[in-house]
C-alpha positions in Angstrom: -40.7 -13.7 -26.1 -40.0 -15.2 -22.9 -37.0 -17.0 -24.2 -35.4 -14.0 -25.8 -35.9 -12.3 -22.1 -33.6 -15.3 -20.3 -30.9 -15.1 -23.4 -31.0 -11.4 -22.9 -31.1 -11.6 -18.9 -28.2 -14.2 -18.7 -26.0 -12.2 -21.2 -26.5 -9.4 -19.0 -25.6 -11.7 -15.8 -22.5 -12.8 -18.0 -21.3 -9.6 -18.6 -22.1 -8.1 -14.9 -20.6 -10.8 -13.7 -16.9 -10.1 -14.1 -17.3 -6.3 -13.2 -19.5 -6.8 -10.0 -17.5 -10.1 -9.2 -14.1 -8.3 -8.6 -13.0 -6.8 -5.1 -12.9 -3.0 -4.7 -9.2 -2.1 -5.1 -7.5 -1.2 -1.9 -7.5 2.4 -1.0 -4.6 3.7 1.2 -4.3 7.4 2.4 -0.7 8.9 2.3 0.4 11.6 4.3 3.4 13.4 2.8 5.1 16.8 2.4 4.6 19.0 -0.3 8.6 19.2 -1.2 9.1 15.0 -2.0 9.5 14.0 -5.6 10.1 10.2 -4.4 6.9 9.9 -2.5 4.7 10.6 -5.7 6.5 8.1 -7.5 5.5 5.8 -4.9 2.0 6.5 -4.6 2.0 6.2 -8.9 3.1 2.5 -7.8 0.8 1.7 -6.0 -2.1 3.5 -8.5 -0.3 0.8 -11.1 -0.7 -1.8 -9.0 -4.4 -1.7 -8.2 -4.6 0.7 -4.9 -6.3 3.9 -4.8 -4.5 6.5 -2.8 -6.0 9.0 -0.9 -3.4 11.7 -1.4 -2.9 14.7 1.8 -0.3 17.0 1.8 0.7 17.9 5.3 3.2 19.7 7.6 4.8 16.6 9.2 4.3 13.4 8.4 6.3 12.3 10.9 3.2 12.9 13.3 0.9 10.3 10.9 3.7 7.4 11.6 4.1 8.5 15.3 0.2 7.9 15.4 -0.1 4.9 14.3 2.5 3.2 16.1 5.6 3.0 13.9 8.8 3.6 15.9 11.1 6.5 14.5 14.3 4.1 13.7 11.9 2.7 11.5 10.9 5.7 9.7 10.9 7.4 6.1 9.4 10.1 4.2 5.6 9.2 3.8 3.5 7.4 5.6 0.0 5.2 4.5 -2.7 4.3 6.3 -4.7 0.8 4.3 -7.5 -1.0 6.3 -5.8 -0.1 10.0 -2.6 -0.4 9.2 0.6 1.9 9.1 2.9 1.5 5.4 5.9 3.0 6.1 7.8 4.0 3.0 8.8 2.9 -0.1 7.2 -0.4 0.7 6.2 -2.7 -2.5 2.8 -3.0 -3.0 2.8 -6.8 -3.1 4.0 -6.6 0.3 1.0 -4.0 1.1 -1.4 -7.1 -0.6 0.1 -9.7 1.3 -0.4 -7.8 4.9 -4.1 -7.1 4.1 -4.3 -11.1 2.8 -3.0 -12.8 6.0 -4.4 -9.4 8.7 -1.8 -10.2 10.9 -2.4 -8.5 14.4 0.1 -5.7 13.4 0.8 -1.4 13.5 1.8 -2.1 9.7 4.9 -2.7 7.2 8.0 0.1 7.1 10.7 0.1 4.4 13.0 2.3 6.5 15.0 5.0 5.3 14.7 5.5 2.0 16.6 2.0 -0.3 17.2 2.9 -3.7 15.7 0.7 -6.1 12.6 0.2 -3.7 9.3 1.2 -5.4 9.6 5.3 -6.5 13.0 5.0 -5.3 14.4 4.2 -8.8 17.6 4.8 -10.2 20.9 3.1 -11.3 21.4 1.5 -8.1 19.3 -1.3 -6.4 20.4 -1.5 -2.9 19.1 -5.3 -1.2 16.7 -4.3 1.5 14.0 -5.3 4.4 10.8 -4.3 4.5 9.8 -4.8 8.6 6.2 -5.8 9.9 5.9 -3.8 13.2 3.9 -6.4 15.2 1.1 -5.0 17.7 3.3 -5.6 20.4 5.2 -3.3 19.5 8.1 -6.1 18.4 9.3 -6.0 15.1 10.6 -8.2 12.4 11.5 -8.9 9.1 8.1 -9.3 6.3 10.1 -9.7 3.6 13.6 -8.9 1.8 14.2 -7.4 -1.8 17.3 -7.4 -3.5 
């Protein structure tokens, strides 16, 4: 009896284990207009790669980048907001990852403008492009480049 309670117990633990053992995904809120095709297509990749977005329609969204410290040469359509900081556009999500990984003291990432072939920016051009970390000095340079 007792025995058939561990065997049951520590197949229980086994199969807990992997569920309980994995890190909440990452939820980011994105502030966007009602009109914009490319910013859903954004936020369904991020969805695909693990976030969960937080999804609010709203008037401006210019005000959401302006309040949280991203300068208007840097700016795009949409704005996010994941654990403090500012996602600026069609940023890649493994570029969102990375700047939660190392929490560098940061406003956050922007992709400015809007590059085609960045992430919901698809189509049969891939322009090479920056995605900039806006440092919490308010300096700002390159995170990464895509091509």
């Amino acid at each position: 009896m007792k025995s058939q309670f561990l065997l049951r117990a520590a197949v229980a633990a086994l199969l807990a284990g992997p569920v309980l053992g994995h890190a909440a995904a990452p939820v980011i809120d994105v502030y966007k207009s009602a009109y914009c095709g490319c910013c859903g297509d954004w936020i369904k990749h991020l969805e695909s790669s693990g976030f969960t977005v937080k999804t609010h329609v709203v008037a401006n969204p210019s005000d959401y980048r302006e309040k949280n410290g991203i300068p208007n040469d840097l700016g795009s359509c949409h704005t996010g907001v994941v654990e403090g900081y500012a996602v600026e556009g069609h940023v890649p999500a493994a570029d969102i990852k990375r700047l939660i990984a190392e929490k560098p003291k940061a406003k956050g990432l922007s992709a400015p403008g809007m590059p085609m072939g960045s992430p919901g920016m698809d189509g049969p051009r891939k322009d090479p492009y920056d995605v900039i970390l806006v440092e919490g000095n308010g300096r700002s340079r390159v995170f990464s480049h895509h091509n």
